[in-house]
Biopython code that builds the backbone (N, CA, C, O; Angstrom):
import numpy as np
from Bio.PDB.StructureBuilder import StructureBuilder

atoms = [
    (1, "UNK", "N", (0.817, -1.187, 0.000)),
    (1, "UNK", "CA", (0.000, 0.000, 0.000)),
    (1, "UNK", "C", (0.862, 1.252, 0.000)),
    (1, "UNK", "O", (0.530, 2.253, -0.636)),
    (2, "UNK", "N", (2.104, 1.173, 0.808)),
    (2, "UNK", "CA", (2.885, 2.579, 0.775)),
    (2, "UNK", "C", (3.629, 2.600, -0.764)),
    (2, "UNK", "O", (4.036, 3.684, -1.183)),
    (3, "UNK", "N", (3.762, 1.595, -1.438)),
    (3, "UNK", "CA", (4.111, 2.085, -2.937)),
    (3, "UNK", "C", (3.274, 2.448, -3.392)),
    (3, "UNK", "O", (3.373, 3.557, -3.917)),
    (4, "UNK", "N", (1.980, 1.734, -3.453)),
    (4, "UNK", "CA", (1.000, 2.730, -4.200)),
    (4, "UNK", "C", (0.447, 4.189, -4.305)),
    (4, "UNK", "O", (-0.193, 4.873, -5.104)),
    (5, "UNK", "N", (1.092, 4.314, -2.950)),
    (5, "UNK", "CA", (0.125, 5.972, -2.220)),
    (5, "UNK", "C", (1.489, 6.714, -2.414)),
    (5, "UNK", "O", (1.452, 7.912, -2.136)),
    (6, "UNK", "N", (2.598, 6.249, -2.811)),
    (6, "UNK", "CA", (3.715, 6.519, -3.017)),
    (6, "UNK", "C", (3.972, 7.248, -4.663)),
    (6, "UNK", "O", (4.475, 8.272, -5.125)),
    (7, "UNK", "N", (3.335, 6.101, -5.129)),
    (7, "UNK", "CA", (3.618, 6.219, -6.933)),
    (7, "UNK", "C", (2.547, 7.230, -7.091)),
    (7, "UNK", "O", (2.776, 8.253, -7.737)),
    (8, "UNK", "N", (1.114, 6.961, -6.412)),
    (8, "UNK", "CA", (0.353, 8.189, -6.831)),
    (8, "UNK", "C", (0.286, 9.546, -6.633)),
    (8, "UNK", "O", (-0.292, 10.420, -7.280)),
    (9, "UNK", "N", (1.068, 9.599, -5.485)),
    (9, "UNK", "CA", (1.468, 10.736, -4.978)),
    (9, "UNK", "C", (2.188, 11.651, -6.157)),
    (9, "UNK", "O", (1.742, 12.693, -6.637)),
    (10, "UNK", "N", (3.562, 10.901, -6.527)),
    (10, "UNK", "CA", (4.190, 11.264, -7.153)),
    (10, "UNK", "C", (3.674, 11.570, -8.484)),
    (10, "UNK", "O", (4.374, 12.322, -9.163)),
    (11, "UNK", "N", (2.662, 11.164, -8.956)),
    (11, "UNK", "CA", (2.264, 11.257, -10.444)),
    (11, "UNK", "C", (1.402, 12.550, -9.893)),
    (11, "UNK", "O", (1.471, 13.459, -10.721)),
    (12, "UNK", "N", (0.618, 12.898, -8.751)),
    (12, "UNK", "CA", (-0.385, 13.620, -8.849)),
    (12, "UNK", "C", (0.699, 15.197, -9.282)),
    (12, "UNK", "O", (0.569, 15.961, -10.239)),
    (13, "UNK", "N", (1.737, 15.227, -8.130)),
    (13, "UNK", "CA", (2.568, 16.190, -8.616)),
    (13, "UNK", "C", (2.978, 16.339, -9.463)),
    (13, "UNK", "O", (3.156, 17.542, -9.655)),
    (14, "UNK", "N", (3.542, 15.274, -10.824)),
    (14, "UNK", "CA", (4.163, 15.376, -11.601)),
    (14, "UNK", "C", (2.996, 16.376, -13.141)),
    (14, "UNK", "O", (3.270, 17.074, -14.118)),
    (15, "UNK", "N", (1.798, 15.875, -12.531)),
    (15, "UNK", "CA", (0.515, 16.575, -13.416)),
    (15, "UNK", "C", (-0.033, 17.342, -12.426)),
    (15, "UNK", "O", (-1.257, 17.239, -12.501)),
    (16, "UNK", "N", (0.354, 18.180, -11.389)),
    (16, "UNK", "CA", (0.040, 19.350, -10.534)),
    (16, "UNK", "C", (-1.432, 19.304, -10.488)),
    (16, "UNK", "O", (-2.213, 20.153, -10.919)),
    (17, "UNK", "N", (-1.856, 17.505, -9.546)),
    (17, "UNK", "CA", (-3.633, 17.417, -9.590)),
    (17, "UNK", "C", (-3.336, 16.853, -7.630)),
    (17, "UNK", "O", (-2.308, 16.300, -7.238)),
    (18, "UNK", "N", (-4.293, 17.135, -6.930)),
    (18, "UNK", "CA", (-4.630, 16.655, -5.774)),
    (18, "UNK", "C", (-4.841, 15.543, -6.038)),
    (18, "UNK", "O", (-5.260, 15.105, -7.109)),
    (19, "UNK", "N", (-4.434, 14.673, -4.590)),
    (19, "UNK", "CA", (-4.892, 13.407, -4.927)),
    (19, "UNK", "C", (-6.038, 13.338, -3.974)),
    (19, "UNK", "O", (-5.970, 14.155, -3.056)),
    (20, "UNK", "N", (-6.999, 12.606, -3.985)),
    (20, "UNK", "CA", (-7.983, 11.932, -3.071)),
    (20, "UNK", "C", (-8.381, 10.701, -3.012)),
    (20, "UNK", "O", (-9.485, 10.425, -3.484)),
    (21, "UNK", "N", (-7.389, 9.465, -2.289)),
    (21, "UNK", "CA", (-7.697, 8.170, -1.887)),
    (21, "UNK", "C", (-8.896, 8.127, -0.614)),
    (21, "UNK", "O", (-8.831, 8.468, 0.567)),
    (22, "UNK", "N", (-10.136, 7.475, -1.541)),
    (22, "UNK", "CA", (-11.067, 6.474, -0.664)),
    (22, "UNK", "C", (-12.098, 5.573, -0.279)),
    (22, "UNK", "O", (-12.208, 4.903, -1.305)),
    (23, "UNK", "N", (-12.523, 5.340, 0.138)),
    (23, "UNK", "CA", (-13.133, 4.176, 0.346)),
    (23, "UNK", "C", (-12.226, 2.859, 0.782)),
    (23, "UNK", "O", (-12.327, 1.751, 0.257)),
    (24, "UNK", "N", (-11.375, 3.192, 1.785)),
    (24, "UNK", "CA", (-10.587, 2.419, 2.185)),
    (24, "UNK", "C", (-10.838, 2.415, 3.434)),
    (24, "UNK", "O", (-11.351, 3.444, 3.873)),
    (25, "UNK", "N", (-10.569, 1.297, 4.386)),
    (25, "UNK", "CA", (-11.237, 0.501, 5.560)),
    (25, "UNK", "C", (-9.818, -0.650, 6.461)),
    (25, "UNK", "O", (-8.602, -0.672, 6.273)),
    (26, "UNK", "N", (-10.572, -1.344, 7.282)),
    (26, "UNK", "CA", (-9.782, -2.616, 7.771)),
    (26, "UNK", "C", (-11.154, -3.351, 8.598)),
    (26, "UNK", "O", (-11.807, -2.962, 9.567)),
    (27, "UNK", "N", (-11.211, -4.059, 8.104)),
    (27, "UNK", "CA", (-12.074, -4.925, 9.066)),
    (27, "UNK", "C", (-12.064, -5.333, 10.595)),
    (27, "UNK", "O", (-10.951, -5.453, 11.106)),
    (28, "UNK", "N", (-12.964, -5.516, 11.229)),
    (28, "UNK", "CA", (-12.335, -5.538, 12.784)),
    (28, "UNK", "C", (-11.920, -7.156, 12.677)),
    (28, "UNK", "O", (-11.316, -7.681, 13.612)),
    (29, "UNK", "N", (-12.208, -7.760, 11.719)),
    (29, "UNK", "CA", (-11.695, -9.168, 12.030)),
    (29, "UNK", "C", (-9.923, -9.165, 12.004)),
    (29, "UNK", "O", (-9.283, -10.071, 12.538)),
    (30, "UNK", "N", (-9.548, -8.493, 11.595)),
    (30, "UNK", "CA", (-7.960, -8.207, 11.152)),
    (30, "UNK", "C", (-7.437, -8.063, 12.620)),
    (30, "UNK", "O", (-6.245, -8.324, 12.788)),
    (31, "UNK", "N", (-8.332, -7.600, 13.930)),
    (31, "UNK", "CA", (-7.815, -7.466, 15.148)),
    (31, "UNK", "C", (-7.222, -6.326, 15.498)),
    (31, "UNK", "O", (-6.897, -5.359, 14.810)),
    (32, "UNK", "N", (-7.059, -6.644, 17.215)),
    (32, "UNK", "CA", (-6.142, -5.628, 17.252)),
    (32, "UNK", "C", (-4.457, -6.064, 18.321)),
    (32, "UNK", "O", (-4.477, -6.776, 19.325)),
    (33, "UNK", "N", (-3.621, -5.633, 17.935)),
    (33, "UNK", "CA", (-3.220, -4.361, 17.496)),
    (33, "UNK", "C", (-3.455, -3.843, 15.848)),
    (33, "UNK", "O", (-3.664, -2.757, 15.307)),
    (34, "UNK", "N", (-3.310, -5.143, 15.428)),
    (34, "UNK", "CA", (-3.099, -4.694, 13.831)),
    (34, "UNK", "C", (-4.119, -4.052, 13.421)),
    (34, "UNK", "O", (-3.754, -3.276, 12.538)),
    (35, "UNK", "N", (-5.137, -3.988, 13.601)),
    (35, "UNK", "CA", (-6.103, -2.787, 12.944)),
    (35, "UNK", "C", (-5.580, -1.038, 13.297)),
    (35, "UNK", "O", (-5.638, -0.108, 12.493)),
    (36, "UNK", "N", (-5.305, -1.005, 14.088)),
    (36, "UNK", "CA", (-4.843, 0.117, 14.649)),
    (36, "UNK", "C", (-3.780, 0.656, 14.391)),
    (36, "UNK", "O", (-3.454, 1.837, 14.267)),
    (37, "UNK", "N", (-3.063, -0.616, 14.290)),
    (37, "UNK", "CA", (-1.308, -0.289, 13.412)),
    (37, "UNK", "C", (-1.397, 0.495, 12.253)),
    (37, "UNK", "O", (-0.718, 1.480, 11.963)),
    (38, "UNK", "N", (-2.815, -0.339, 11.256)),
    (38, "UNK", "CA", (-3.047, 0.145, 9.577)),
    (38, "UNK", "C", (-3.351, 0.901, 9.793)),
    (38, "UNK", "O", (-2.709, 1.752, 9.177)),
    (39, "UNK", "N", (-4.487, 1.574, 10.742)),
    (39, "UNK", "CA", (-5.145, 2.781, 10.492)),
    (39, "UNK", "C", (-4.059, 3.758, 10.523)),
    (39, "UNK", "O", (-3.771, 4.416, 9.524)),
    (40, "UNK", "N", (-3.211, 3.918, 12.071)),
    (40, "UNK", "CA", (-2.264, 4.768, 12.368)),
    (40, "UNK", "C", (-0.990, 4.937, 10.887)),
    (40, "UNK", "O", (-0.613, 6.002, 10.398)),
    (41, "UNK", "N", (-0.617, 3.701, 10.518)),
    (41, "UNK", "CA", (0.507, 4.079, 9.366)),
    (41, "UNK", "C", (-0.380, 5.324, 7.962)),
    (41, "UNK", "O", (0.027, 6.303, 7.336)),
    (42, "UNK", "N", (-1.771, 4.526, 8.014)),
    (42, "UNK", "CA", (-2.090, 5.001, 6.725)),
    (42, "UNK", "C", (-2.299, 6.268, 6.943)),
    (42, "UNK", "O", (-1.619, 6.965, 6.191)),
    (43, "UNK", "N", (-3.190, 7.058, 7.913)),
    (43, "UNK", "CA", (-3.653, 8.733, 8.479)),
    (43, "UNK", "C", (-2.288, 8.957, 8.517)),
    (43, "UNK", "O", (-2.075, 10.040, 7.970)),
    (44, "UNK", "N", (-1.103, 8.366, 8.965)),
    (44, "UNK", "CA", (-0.243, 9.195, 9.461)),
    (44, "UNK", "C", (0.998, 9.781, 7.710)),
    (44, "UNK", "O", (1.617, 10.816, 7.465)),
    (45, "UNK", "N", (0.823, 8.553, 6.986)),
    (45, "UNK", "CA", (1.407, 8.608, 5.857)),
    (45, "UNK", "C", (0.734, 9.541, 4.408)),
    (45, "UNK", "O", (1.262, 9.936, 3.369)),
    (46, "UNK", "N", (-1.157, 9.668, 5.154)),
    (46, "UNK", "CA", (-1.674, 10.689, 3.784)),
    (46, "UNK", "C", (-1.580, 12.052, 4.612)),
    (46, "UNK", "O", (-1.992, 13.077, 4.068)),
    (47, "UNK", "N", (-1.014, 12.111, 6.005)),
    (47, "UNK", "CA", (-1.382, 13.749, 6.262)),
    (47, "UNK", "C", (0.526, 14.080, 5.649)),
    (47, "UNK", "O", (0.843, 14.525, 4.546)),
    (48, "UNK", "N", (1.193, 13.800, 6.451)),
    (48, "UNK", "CA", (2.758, 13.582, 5.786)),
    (48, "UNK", "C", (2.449, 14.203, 4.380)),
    (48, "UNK", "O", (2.487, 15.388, 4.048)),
    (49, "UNK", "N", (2.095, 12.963, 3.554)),
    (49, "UNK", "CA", (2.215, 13.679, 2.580)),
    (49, "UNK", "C", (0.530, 14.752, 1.746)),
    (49, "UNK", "O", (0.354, 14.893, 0.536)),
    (50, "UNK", "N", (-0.171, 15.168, 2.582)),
    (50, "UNK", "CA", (-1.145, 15.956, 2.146)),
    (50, "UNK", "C", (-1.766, 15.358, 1.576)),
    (50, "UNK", "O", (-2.131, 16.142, 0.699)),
    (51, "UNK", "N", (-2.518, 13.851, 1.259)),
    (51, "UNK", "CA", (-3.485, 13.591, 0.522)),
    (51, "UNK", "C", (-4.974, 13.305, 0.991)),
    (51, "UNK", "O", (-5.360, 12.400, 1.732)),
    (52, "UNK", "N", (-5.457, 13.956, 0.588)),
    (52, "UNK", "CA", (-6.820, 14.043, 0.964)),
    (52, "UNK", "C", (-7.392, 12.147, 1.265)),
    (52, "UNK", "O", (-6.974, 11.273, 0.506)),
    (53, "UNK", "N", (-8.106, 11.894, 2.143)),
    (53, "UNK", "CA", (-8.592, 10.613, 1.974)),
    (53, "UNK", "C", (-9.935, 10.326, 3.245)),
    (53, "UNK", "O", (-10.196, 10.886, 4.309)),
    (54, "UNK", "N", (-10.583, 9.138, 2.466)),
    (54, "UNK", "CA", (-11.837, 9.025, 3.453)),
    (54, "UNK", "C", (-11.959, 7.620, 3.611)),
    (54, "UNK", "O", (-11.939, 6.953, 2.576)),
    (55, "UNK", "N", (-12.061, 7.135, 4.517)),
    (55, "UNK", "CA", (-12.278, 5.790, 5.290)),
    (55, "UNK", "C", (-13.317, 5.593, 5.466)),
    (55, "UNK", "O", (-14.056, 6.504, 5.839)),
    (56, "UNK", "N", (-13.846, 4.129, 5.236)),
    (56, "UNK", "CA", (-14.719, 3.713, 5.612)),
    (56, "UNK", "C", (-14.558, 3.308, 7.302)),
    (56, "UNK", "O", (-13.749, 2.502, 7.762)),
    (57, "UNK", "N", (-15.677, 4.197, 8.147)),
    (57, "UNK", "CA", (-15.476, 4.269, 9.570)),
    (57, "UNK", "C", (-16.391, 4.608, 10.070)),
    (57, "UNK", "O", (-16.295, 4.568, 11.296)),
    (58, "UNK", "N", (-17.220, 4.917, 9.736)),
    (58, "UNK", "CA", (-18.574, 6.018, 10.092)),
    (58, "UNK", "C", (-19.946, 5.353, 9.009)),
    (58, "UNK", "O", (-19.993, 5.003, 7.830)),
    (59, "UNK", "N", (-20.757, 5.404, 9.924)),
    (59, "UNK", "CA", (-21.886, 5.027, 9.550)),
    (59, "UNK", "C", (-22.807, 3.493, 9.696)),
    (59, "UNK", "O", (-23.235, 2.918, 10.697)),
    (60, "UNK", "N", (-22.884, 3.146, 8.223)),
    (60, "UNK", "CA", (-22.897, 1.735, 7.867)),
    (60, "UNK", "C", (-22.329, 0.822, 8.557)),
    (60, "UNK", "O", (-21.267, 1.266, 8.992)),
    (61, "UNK", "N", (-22.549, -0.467, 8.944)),
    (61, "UNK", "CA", (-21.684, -1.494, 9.686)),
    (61, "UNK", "C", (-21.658, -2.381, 8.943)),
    (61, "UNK", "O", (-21.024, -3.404, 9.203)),
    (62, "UNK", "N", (-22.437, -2.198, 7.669)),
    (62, "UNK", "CA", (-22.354, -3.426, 6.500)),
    (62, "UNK", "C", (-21.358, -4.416, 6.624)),
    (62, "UNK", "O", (-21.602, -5.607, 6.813)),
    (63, "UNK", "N", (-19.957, -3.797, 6.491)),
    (63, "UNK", "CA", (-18.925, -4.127, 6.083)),
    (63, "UNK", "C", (-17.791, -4.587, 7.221)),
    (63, "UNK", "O", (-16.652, -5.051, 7.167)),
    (64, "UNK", "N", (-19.094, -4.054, 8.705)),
    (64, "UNK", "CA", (-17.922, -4.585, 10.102)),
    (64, "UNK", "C", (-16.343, -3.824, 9.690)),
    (64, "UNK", "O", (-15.286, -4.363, 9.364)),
    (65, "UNK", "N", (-16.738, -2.170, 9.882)),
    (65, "UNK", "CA", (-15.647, -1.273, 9.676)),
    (65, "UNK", "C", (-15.877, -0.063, 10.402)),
    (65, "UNK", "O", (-15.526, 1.103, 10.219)),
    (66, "UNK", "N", (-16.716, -0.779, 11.476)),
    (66, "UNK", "CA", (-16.897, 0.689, 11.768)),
    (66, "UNK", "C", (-16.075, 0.642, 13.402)),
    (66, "UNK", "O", (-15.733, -0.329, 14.078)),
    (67, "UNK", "N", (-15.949, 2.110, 13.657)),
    (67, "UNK", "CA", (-15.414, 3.163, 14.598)),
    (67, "UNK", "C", (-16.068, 3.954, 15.351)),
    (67, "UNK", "O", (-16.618, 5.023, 15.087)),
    (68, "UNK", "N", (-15.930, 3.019, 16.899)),
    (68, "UNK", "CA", (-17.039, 3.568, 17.481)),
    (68, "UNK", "C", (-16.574, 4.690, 18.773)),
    (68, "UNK", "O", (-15.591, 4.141, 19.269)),
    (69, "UNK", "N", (-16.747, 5.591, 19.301)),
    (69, "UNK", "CA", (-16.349, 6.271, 20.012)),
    (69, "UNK", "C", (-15.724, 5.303, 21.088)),
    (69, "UNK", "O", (-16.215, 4.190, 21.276)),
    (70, "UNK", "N", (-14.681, 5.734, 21.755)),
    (70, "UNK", "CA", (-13.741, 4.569, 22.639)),
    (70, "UNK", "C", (-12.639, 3.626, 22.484)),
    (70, "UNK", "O", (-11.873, 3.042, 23.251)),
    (71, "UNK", "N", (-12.906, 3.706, 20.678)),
    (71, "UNK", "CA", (-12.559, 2.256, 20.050)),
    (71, "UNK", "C", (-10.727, 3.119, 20.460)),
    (71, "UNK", "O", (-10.572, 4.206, 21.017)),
    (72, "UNK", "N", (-9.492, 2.069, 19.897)),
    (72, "UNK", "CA", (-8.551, 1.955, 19.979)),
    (72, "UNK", "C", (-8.230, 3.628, 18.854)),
    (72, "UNK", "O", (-7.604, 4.675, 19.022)),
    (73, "UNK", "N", (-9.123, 2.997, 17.692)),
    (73, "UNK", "CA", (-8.483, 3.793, 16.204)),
    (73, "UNK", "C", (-9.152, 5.294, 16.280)),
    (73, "UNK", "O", (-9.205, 6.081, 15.335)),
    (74, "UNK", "N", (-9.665, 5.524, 17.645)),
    (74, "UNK", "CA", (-10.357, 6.917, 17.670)),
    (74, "UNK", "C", (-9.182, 7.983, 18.252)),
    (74, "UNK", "O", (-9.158, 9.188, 18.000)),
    (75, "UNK", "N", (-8.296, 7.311, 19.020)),
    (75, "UNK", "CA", (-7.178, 8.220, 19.018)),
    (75, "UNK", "C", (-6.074, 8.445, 18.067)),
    (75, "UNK", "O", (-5.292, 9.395, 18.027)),
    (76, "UNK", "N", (-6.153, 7.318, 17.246)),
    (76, "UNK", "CA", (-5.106, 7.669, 16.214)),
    (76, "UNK", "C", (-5.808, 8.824, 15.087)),
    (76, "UNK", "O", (-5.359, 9.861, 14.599)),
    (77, "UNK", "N", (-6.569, 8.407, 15.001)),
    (77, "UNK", "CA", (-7.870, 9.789, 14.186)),
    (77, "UNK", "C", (-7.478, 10.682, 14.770)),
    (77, "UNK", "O", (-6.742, 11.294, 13.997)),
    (78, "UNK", "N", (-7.525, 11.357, 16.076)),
    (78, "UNK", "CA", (-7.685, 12.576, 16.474)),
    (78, "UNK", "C", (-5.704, 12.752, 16.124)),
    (78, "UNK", "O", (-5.255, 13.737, 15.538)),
    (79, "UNK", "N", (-5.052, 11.904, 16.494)),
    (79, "UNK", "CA", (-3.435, 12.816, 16.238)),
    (79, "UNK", "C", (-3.255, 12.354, 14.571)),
    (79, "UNK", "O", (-2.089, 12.550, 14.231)),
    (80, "UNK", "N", (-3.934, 11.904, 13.669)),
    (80, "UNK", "CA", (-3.720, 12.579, 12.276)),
    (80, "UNK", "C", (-4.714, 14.038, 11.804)),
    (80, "UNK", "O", (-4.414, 14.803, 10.887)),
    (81, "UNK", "N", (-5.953, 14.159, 12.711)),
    (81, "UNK", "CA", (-6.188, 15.224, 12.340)),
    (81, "UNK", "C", (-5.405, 16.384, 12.918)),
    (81, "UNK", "O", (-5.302, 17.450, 12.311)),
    (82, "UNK", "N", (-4.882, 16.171, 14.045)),
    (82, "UNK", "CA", (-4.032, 17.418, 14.813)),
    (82, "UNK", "C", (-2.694, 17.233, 13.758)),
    (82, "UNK", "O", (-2.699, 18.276, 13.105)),
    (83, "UNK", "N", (-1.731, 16.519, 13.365)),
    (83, "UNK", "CA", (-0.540, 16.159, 12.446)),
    (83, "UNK", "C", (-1.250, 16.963, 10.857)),
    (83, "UNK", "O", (-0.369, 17.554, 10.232)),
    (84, "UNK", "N", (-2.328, 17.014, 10.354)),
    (84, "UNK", "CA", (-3.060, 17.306, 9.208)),
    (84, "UNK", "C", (-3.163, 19.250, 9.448)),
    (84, "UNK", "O", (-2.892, 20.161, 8.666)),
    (85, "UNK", "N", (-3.506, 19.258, 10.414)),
    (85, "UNK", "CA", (-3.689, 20.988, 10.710)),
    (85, "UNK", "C", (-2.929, 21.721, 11.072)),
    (85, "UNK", "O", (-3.212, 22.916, 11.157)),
    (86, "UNK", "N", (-1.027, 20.963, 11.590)),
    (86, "UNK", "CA", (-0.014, 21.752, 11.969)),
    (86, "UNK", "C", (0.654, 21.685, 10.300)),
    (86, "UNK", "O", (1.690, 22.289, 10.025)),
]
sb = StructureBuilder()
sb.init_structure("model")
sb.init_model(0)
sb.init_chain("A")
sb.init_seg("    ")
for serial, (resi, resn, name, xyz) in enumerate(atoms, 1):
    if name == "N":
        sb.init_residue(resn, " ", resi, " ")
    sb.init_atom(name, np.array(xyz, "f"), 0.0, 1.0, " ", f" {name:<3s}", serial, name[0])
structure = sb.get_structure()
């Protein structure tokens, strides 16, 4: 995943376009720590590099992806949005 968000990155600059990765998720079956690991690398790797992106986390439970106030991945949310606004 970090080559991909890597290579696209790089192309978005190379054609001076924003990028916006989403509809991307982790299932709670994946566990934890490791759910928390992905979430934290990925928020922490699109604010780094400025790319806009939206997770599936909110709402729907269709998909057993959701983020519920308390959960583990609600603090890593709040220090990529604070890392996103400095």
């Amino acid at each position: 995943m970090a080559w991909y968000i890597d290579e696209t990155f790089k192309i978005g600059q190379e054609v001076g376009k924003p990028i916006l990765h989403e509809e991307w998720g982790v299932m709670k079956e994946v566990g934890e720590p490791m759910r928390t690991e992905v979430y934290q690398y990925m928020l922490y790797l699109y604010a780094q590099n400025k790319i806009c992106n939206l997770f599936n986390g909110w709402g729907d439970d269709e998909a057993n992806m959701m983020i519920f106030k308390g959960d583990n991945e609600t603090g890593v949310i709040s220090q990529a949005i604070t890392l996103w606004n400095n």
